[in-house]
Each structure stands twice: as structure tokens, then as C-alpha cells.
N, C-alpha and C positions, 0 to 999 in steps of 0.2 A: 504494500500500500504506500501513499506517497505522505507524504507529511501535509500538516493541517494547516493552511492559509485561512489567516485572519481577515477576513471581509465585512468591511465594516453594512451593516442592514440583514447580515445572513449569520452571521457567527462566524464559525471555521467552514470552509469547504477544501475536501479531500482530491478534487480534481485537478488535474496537471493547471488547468485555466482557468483561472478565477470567472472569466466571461464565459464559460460553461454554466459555472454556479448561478452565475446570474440572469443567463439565458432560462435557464430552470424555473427560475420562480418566474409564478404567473401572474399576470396583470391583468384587470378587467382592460375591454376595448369596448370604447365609446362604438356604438353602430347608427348614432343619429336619432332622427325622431322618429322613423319608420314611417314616415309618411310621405306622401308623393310632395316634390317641391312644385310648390307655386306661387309665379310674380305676374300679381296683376291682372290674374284672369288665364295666363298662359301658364301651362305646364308642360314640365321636362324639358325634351329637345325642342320644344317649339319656344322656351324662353330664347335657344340659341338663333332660331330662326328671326322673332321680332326684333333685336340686338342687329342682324346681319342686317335685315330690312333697311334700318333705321340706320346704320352705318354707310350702307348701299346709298340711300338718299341723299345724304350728309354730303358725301366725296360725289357724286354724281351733281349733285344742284352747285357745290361749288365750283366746280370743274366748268360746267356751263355757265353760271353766274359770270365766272374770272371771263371768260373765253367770247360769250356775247353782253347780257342786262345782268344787272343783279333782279331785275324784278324777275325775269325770265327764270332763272336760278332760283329764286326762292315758288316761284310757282312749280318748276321742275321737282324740287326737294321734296314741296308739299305734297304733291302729286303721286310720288316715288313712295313718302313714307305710309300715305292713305292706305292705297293701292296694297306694299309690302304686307302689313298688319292685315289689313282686312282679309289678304289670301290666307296668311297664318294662321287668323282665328277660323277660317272657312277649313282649313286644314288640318285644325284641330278637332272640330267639331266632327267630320267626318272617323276619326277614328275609332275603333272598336273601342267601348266601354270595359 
């Protein structure tokens, strides 16, 4: 047997590596709330969706803003993020319960 290493939280542990010992002892693991995430009305991958949407818009209206009007641009944005959301939540709603 190997000689007793003093570990401070465990006593002595007899294993060649103390990070043996301490792999050993067990820890609860957090698993969350168990319940489906939701922002807003959107859940899951469709939070990723309304985010991309919404990003889509953003760099698209200013891209055309910079490029012809700002009014044009901020109509374009608006338009882009309506549009985005509203397929999301149509795309949501479609899915199996």
C-alpha cells in the first residue's frame, strides 16, 4: 500500500494522486430549472432565430441606409425585422406540441 497523503477536505487519501481522491468525492450538479427556456413568447431554438432576425435587419437596413437614404434604411430595417419575427413566431406555432 502506498503511504497516507494528507488532503486537506478529505482526511488522508491512500492513492498514488491526490486528484484521484478528489475526483472520488461526489458533488451534486446543478441541472437547471427543468423547464423549457422562454424569452418573450419564443422558445428554444426559435429565441436563436428572432436574435438572427433582428440582427439580419440591423446590418441589412444599415448597409442600405449608409449606401442610399437613411429613411430608406430605417424602412428597410423595419420591414426586415417585422417580417423576420413574425415568420419565427409562425414557425413556432407550427410545431408539434
Amino acid at each position: 500500500m502506498g503511504r497516507l497523503l494528507p488532503v486537506f477536505g478529505l482526511g488522508q487519501c491512500d492513492h498514488q494522486s491526490v486528484f484521484r481522491c478528489l475526483m472520488a468525492k461526489q458533488f451534486p450538479i446543478y441541472k437547471g430549472l427543468q423547464k423549457p427556456l422562454i424569452y418573450r413568447g419564443f422558445q428554444g431554438k426559435y429565441i436563436g432565430w428572432g436574435v438572427a432576425s433582428l440582427v439580419i435587419a440591423v446590418v441589412s437596413g444599415g448597409l442600405i441606409g449608409s449606401l442610399t437614404s437613411m429613411v430608406l434604411g430605417g424602412v428597410i430595417t423595419l420591414s426586415v425585422m417585422t417580417t423576420g419575427l413574425f415568420i419565427t413566431s409562425q414557425q413556432q406555432k407550427k410545431r408539434p406540441a
